[in-house]
N, C-alpha and C positions, 0 to 999 in steps of 0.2 A: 629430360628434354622438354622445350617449351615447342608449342608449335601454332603459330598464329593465323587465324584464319580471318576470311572477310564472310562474312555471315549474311545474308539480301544484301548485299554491295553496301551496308552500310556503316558495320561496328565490326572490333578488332576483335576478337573471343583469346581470349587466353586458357587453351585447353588443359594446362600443368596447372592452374590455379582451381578449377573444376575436380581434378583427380583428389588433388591434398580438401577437398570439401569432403568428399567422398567419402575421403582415407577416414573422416571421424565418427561416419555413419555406422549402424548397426550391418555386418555384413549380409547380405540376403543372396541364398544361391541363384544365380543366373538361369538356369531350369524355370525356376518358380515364376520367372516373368518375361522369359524370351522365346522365341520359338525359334530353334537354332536352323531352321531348313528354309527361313525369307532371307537368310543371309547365303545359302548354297548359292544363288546366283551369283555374288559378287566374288565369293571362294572360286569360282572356277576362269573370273576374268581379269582377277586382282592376286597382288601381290600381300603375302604378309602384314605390311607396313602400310599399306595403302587402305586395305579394309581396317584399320586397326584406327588410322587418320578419319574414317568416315562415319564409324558407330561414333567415336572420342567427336565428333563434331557435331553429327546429329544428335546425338545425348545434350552439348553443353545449347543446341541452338531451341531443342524441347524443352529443356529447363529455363531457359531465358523468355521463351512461350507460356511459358505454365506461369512466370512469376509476372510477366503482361499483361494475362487473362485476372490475373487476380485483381491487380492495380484497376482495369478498363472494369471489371466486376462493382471495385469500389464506385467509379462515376455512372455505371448502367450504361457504357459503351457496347451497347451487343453487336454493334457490327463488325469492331474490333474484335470482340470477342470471337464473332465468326471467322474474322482472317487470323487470326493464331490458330483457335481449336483447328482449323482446316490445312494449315501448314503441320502442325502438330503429327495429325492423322497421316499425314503422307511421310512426315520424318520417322515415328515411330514405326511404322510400314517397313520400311528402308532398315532398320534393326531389327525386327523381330518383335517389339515390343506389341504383343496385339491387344492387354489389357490399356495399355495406354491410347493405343488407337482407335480403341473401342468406344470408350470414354469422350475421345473429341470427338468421333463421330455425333454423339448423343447428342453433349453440348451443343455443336454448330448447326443438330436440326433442331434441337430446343431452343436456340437464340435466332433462328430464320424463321422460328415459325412465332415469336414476341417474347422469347425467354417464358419467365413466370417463378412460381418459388423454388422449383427443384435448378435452378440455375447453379444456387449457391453451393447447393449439395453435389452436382456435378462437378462443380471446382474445386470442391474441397478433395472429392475423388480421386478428381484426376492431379491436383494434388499432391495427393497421398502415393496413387500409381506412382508418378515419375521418381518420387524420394524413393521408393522400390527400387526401380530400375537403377537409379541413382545408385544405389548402394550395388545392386547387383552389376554393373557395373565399373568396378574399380578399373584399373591399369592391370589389375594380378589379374582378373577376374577377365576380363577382355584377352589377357594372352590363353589363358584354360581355354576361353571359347572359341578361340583361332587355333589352339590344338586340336580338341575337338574338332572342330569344321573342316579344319587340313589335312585330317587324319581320314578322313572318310574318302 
């Protein structure tokens, strides 16, 4: 199933295109980088299908964030840079993901306060975090985690 979202009222995400990225990644257990109990909120006001539409959307609009920060990194865009890592931090919030959140956090006080060298290394980070999630992440791995969460 394709399922097509409008992401800041602006671009089309095609979330089946994001899954099959995924599928080629090294598998990482979803444990290792999610904290399954920031999603108990949405388990108890949502359906199945509905939480399953919102981690698959907030995952493809972090990863479209991460690879923005990278680009604005290349021109030394730090303001830019602050309005992603800051979106960032509030989307991986919304999944669990808190090493990811963590991270923009850093970033977006590191780039409010004039960036400096550790910038890059924060991106490469955070980076690195989201191809985690990424991978832990799949479509298989997202119905496990809605087992779990449903189960409880």
């Amino acid at each position: 199933m394709t399922i097509r979202v409008l992401v800041d009222g602006v671009k089309m995400t095609d979330i089946q295109n994001s899954e099959q990225d995924t599928a080629e990644q090294e598998e990482v257990p979803f444990d290792s980088v999610i904290d399954i109990s920031a999603l108990e909120p949405l388990a108890a006001a949502l359906d199945r299908d509905q939480i399953s539409t919102i981690v698959s959307t907030c995952l493809e609009d972090a990863t479209q964030r991460v690879k923005a920060i990278v680009e604005a990194l290349k021109n030394d865009d730090l303001e830019l840079i602050v309005s992603h890592a800051h979106d960032i931090k509030s989307t991986a919030g919304q999944i669990g993901a808190v090493g990811m959140q963590n991270l923009a956090l850093q970033l977006e006080q590191l780039c409010k306060q004039g960036g400096g060298d550790e910038v890059s290394g924060l991106t490469s980070s955070l980076q690195s975090e989201s191809d985690k999630v990424t991978a832990a992440l799949t479509k298989e791995q997202i119905q496990s985690l809605l087992d779990r969460l449903l189960a409880a």
